[in-house]
C-alpha positions as CSV (number, residue, x, y, z in Angstrom):
1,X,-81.2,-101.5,-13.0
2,X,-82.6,-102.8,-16.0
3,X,-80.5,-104.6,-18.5
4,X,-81.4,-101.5,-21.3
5,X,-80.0,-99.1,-19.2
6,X,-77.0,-100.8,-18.2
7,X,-76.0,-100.8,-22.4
8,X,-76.6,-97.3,-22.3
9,X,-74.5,-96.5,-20.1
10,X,-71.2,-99.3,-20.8
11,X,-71.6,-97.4,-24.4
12,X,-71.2,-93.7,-23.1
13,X,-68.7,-94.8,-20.6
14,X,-66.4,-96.0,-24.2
15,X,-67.0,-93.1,-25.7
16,X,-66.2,-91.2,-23.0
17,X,-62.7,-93.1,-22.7
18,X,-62.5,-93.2,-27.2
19,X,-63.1,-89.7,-26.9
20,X,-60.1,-89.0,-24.1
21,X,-58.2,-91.1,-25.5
22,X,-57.9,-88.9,-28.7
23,X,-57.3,-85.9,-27.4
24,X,-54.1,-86.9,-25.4
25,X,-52.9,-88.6,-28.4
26,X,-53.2,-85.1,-30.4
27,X,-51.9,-83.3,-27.3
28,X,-49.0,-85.9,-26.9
29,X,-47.9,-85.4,-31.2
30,X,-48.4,-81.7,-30.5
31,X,-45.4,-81.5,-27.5
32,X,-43.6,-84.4,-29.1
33,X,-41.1,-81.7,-30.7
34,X,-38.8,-79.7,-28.7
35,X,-39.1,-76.1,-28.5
36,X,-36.1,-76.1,-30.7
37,X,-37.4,-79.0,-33.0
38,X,-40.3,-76.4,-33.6
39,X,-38.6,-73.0,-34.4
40,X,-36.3,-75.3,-36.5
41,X,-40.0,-76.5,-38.5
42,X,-40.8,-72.9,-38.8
43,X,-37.3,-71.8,-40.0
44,X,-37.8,-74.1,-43.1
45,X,-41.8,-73.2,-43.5
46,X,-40.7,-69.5,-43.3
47,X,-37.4,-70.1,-46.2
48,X,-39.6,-72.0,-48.3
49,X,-42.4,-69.5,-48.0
50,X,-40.1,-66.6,-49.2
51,X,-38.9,-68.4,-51.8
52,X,-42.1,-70.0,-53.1
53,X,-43.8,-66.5,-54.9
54,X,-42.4,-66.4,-58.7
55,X,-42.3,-62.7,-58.8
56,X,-41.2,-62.5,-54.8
57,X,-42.8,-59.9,-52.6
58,X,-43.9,-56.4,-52.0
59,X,-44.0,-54.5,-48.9
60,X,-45.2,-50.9,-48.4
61,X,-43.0,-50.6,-45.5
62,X,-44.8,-48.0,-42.7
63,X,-42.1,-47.3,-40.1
64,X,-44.3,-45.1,-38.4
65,X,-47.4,-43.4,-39.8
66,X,-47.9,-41.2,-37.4
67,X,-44.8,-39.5,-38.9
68,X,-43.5,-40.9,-41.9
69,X,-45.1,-42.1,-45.2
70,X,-44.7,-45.5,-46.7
71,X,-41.9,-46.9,-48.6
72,X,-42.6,-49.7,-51.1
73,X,-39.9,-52.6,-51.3
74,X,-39.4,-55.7,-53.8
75,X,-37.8,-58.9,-52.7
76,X,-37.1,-61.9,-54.7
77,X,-35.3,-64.5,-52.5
78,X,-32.7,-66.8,-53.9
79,X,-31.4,-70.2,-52.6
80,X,-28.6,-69.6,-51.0
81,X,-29.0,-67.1,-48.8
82,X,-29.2,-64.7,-51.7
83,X,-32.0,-61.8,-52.3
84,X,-32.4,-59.4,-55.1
85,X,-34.5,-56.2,-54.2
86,X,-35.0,-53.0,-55.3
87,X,-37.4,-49.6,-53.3
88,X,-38.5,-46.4,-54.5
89,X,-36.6,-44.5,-51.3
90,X,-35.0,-42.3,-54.0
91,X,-34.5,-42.3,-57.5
92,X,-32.2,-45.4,-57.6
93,X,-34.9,-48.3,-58.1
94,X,-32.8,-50.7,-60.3
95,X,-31.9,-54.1,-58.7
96,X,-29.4,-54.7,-56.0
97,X,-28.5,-58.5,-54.5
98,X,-27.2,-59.1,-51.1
99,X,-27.5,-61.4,-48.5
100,X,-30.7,-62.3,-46.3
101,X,-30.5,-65.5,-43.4
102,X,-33.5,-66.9,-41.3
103,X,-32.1,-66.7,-37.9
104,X,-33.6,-68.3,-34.8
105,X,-34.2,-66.2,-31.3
106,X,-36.9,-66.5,-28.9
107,X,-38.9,-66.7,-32.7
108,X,-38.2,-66.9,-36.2
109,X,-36.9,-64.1,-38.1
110,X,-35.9,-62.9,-41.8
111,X,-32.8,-60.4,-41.1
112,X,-31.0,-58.7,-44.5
113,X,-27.5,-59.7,-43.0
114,X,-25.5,-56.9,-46.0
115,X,-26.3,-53.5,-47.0
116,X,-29.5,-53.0,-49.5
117,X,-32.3,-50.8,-50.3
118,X,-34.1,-51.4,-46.5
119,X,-30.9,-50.3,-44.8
120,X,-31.1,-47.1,-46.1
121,X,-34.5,-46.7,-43.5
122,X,-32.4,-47.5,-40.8
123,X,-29.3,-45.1,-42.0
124,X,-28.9,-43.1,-38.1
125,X,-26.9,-40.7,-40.5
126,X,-29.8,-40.1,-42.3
127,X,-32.2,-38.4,-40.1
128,X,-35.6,-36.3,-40.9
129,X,-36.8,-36.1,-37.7
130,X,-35.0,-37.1,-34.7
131,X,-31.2,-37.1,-34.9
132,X,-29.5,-40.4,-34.9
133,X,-33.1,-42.4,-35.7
134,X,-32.7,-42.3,-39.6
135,X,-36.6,-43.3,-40.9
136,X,-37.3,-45.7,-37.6
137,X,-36.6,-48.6,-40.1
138,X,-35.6,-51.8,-39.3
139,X,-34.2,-55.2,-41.3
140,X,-35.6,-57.7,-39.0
141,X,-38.6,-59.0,-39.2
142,X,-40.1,-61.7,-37.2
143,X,-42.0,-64.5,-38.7
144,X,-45.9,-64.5,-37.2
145,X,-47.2,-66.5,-39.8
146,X,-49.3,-66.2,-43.0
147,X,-52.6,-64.5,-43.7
148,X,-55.1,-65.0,-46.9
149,X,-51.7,-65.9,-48.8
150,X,-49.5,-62.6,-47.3
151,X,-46.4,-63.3,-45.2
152,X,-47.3,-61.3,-41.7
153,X,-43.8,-60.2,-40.0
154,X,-43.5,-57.9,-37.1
155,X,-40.3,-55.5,-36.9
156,X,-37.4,-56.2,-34.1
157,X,-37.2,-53.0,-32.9
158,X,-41.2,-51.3,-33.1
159,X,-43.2,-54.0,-33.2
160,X,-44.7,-52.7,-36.3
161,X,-46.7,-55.3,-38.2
162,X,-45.3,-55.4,-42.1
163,X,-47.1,-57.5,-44.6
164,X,-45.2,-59.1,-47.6
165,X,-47.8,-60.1,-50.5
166,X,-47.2,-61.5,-53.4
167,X,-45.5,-59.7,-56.0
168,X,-46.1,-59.8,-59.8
169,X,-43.6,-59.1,-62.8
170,X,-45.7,-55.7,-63.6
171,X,-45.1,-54.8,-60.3
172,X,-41.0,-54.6,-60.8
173,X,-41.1,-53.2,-64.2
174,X,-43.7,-50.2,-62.4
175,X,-41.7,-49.4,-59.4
176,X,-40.2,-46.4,-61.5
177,X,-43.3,-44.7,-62.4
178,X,-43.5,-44.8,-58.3
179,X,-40.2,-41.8,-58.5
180,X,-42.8,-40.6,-61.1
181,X,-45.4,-39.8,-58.4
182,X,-43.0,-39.0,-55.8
183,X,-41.8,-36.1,-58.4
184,X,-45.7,-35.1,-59.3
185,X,-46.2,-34.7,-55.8
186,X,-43.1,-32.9,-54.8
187,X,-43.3,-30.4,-57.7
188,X,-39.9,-28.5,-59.0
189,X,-39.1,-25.2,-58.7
190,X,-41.5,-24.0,-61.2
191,X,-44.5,-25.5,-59.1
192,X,-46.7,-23.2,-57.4
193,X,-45.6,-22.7,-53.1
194,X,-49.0,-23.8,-51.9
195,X,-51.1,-26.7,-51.6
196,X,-54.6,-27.4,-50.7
197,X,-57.3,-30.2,-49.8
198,X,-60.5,-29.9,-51.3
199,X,-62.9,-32.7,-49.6
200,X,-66.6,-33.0,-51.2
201,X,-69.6,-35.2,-50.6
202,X,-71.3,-34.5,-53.7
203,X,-73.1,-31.6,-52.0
204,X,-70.8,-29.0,-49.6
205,X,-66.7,-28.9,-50.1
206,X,-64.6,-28.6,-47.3
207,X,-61.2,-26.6,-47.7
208,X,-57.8,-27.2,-46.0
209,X,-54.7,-25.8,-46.0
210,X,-52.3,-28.7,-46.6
211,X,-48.8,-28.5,-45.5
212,X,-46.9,-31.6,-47.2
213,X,-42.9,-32.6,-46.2
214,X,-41.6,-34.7,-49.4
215,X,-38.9,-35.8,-47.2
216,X,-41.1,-37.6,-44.6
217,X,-43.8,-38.3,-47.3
218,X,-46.2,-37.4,-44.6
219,X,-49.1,-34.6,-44.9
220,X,-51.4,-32.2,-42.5
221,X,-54.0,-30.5,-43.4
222,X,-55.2,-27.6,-41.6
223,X,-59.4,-26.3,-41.8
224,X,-60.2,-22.8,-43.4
225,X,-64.0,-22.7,-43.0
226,X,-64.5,-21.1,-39.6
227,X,-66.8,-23.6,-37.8
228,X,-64.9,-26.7,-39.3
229,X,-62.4,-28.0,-36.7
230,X,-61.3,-31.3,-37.9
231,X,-57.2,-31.7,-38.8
232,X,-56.0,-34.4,-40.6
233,X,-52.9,-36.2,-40.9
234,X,-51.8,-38.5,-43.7
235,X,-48.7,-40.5,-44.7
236,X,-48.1,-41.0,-48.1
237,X,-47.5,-43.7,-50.0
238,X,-46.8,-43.7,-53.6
239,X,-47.9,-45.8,-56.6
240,X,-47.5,-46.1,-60.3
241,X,-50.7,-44.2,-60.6
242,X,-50.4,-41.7,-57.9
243,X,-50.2,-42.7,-54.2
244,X,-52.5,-43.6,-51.1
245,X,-52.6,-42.2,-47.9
246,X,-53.2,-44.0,-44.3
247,X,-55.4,-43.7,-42.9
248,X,-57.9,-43.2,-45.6
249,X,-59.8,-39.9,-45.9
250,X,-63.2,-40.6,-44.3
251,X,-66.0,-38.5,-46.5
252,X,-69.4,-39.4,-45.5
253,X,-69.6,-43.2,-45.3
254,X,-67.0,-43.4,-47.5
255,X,-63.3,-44.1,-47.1
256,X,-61.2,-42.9,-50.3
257,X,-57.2,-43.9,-50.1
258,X,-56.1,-44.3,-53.5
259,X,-55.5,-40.9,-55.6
260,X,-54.9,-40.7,-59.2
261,X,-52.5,-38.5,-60.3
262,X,-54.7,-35.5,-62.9
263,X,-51.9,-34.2,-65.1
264,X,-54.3,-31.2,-66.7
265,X,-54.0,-29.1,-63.6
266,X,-50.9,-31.5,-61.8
267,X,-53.6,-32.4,-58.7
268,X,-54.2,-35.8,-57.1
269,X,-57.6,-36.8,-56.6
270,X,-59.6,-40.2,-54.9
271,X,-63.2,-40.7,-56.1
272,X,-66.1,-42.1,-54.6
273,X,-69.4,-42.8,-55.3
274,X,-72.5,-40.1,-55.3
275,X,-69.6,-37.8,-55.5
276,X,-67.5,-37.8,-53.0
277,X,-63.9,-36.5,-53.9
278,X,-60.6,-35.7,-52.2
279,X,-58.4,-33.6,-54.1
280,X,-54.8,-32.3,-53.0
281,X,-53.9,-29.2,-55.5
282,X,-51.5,-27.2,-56.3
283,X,-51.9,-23.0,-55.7
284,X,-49.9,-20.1,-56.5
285,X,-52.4,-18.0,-53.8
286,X,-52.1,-18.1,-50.0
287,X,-54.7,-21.1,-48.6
288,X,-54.9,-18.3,-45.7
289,X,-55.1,-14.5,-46.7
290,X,-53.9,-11.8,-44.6
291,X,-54.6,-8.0,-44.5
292,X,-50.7,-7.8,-43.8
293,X,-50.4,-5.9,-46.8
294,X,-52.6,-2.8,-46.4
295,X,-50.1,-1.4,-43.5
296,X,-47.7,-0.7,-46.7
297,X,-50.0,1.1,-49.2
298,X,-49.8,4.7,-49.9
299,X,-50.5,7.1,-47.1
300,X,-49.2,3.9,-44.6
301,X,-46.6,4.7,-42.2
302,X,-42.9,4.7,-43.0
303,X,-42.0,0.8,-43.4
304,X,-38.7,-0.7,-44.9
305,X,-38.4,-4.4,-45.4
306,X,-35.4,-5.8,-46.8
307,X,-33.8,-9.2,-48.0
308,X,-30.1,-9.2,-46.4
309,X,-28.4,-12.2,-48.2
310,X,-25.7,-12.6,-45.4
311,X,-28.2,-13.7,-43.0
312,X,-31.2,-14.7,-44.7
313,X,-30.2,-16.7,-48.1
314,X,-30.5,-20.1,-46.4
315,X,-34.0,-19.0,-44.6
316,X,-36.7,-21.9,-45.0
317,X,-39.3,-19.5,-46.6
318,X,-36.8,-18.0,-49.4
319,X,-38.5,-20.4,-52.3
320,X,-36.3,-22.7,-54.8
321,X,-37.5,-20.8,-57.4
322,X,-36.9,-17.5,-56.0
323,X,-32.8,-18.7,-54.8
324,X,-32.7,-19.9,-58.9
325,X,-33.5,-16.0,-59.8
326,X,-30.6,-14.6,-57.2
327,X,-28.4,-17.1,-58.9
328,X,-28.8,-15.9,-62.5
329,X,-28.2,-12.1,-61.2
330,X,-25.1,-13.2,-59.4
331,X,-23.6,-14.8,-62.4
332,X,-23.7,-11.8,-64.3
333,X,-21.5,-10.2,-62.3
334,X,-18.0,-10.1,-61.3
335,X,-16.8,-12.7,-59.4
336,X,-15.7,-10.3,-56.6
337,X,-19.6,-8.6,-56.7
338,X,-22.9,-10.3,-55.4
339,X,-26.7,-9.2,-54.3
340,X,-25.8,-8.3,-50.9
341,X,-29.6,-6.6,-49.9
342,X,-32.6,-6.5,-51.7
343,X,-34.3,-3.1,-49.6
344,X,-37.6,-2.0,-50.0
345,X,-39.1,1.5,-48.7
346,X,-42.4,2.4,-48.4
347,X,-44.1,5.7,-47.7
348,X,-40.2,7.4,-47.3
349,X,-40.9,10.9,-46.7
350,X,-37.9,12.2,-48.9
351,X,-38.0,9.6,-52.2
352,X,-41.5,7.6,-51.5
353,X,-41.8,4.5,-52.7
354,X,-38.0,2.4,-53.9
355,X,-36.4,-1.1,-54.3
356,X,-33.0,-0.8,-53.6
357,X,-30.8,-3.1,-54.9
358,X,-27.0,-2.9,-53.1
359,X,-24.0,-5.1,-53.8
360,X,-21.0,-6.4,-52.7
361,X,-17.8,-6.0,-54.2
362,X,-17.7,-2.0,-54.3
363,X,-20.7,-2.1,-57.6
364,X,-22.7,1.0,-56.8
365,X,-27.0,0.9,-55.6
366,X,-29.2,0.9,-58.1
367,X,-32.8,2.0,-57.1
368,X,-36.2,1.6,-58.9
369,X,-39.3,4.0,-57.8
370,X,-42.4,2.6,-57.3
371,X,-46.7,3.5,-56.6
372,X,-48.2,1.3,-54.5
373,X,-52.2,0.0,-55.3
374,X,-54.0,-3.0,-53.7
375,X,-56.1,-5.9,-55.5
376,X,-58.5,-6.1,-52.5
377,X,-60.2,-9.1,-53.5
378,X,-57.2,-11.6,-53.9
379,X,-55.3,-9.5,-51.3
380,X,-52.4,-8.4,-53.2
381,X,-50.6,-4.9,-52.9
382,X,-49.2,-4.1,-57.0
383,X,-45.9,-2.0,-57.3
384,X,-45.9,-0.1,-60.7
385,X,-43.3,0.9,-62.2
386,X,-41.9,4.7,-61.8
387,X,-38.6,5.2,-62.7
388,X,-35.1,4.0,-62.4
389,X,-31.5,5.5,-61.1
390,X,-30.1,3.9,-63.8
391,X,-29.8,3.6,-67.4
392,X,-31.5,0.5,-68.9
393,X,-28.5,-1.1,-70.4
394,X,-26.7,-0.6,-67.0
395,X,-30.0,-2.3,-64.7
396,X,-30.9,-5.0,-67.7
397,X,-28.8,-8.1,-65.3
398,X,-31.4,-6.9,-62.6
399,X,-34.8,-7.4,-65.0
400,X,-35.4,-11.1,-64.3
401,X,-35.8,-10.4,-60.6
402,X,-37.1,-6.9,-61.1
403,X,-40.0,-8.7,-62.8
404,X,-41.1,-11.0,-60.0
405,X,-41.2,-8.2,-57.7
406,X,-43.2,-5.2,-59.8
407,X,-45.5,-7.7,-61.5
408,X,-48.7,-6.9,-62.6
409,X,-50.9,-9.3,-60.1
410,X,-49.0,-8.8,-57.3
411,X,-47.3,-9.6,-53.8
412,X,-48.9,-11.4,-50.8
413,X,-47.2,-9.6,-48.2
414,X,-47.0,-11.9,-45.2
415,X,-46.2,-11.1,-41.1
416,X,-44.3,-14.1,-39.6
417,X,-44.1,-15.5,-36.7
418,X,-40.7,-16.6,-36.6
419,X,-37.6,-15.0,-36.4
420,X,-34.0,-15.2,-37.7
421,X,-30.6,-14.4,-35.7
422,X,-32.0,-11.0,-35.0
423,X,-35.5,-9.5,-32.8
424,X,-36.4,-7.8,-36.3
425,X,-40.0,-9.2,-37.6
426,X,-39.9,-11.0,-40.3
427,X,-42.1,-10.6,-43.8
428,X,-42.2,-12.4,-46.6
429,X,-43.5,-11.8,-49.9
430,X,-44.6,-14.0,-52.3
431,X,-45.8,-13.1,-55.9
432,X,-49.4,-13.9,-57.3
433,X,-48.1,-14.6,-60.7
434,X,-45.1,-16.8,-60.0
435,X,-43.7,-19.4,-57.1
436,X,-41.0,-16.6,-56.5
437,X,-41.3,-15.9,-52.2
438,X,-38.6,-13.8,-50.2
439,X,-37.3,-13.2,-46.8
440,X,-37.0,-9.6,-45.3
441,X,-36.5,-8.0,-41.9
442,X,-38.5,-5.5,-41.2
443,X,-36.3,-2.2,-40.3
């Protein structure tokens, strides 16, 4: 072999050998630490981490969003074991301190060792959906390490990945505007019973019927176009603005998630380019209207529905506002006397058309007479007024609720599904002019 090629070789054969030579000695410092040496190193990298952000951190804590909404936490971790943290869960978002350790298992963990604001998603006495499994929360998170500057944890119990990113001053002093949202959302008692998604690509608008559960902050939304089979489900976060929902509403190519609250007709809406638009609104009419009504209109058969207040006050479908109204009659009686049915007969063949109101408490029936007419467009049946078995001083206690029942615009007259202690179908009616709705058996 030539001389040349013997160099050439004596050279690749070292660099070979520098080559192997490095690699063992990174491999060698890599396993130099013991497997406790190591979650020890990570135990200090993961304190120092939480305690390194000014403001501290931010988590929108997802427990589940297949079920649940999000619930948004801030933690600013103290030396000493010490963290101060605050959540809009509920109203309460001032700041409460208790303890937090880093604890070492089969990995590194933060665990909030005394009771704060994440406890209360754990709270098995506090359960809106399965008994005994509270929100699904948990106050353990394991350390997986760090991402584009967010601390990435994963939950003891689910396995749920929970991202902690840097918090800023505005976001503390915000955090109540978030119970802001959480109320515009809810509505009060005053707010109109339905709700409904309206989802546009700047061209056609697609309509659902959107059933939201404040408790759970979590959403569905049902089609009404015939032809348009697509449900979707959203859990709800909330933000000083308005909220976002996961996953995103997909509209087009599009993927809107952040809705601004609209205070001019109380709706939320996310905007898009070329527009696109989700809007959840508010609606005093039915997202689904029935012909339920039209069986009760004059010439009908004989019907009587009533609302029996010893079995159906605490019915789902009786509305806040509606319960309020029952309450202010009740007060101005005696204590001894309450609302005990509020009956209503159609098409009687002796006294035609009546609302009769009966009481406890030995206070004698007072009945209001009644023509029926229909608003066959918006699907309403109208009871006007004609006449009273009693004087109008002796009925006035009875006008408030007298009012959401005869009023001009109407009643959606609704056949349930459901039914309560007893076999009798239920109906519910809801006026067109109010968020006053009421449970009856039919009779």
């Amino acid at each position: 072999m030539k001389t040349k090629n013997i160099f050439k070789y004596l050279m690749l054969l070292f660099l070979a050998l520098q080559l192997n030579s490095c690699v063992s000695t990174e491999a060698e410092q890599k396993f130099d630490e013991t497997p406790t040496e190591r979650l020890n190193s990570q135990k200090k990298e993961l304190n120092d981490l939480l305690l390194s952000s000014a403001e501290g951190w931010k988590a929108v804590y997802y427990t589940d969003d297949t079920q649940l909404g999000g619930f948004t936490h801030l933690f600013k971790f103290l030396p000493n074991g010490k963290v101060d943290m605050a959540s809009d869960f509920d109203a309460d978002t001032d700041i409460h301190n208790s303890q937090y350790e880093i604890q070492l298992g089969s990995t590194v963990s933060v665990v909030f060792t005394t009771k704060n604001k994440i406890h209360l998603l754990s709270d098995s006495n506090n359960s809106p959906i399965a008994a005994g499994k509270g929100f699904l929360g948990d106050f353990q998170f394991l350390y997986y390490g760090q991402e584009n500057g967010d601390i990435v944890f994963r939950t003891n119990r689910t396995v749920k990945e929970v991202r902690f990113v840097k918090a800023t001053a505005q976001d503390w002093t915000d955090l109540k505007k978030n119970t802001v949202s959480n109320a515009n959302m809810t509505g009060d008692i005053n707010s109109p019973l339905f709700r409904i998604m309206e989802i546009t690509d700047g061209s056609t608008v697609k309509k659902y019927d959107f059933n939201y559960n404040a408790v759970t902050r979590f959403g569905s939304a049902a089609p009404l176009e015939t032809g348009n089979l697509e449900t979707l489900k959203v859990a709800v976060a909330y933000t000083p603005a308005g909220l976002t929902v996961k996953p995103a509403v997909v509209v087009g190519n599009q993927s809107l998630k952040d809705f601004i609250y609209e205070p001019t007709d109380k709706s939320f809406v996310a905007t898009g380019t070329g527009g696109a638009k989700v809007a959840i609104k508010f609606t005093n009419a039915p997202p689904i209207l029935t012909d339920d009504y039209k069986l009760f209109l004059e010439g009908g058969p004989q019907i009587t529905i009533g609302y029996i207040a010893a079995n159906l006050a605490t019915a789902a479908t009786n509305s806040a506002y509606a319960k309020s109204i029952l309450d202010k009659v009740n007060a101005t009686l005696a204590a001894n006397q309450k609302i005990a049915r509020v009956q209503i007969a159609f098409n009687d063949p002796l006294n035609g058309n009546y609302i009769a109101y009966t009481f406890n408490g030995g206070k004698a029936a007072i009945y209001h007479f009644f023509t029926t007419s229909e608003d066959a467009v918006n699907k309403t049946i109208i009871l006007t007024d004609d006449g009273w078995s009693a004087n109008a001083a002796t009925r006035a206690f009875l006008k408030i609720l007298d009012d959401e029942i005869v009023n001009p615009k109407g009643l959606y007259l609704k056949k349930e599904s459901f039914t309560i202690f007893y076999s009798n179908v239920i109906y519910t009616y809801a006026s067109a002019a109010t968020p006053f709705r009421l449970t009856n058996y039919r009779f």
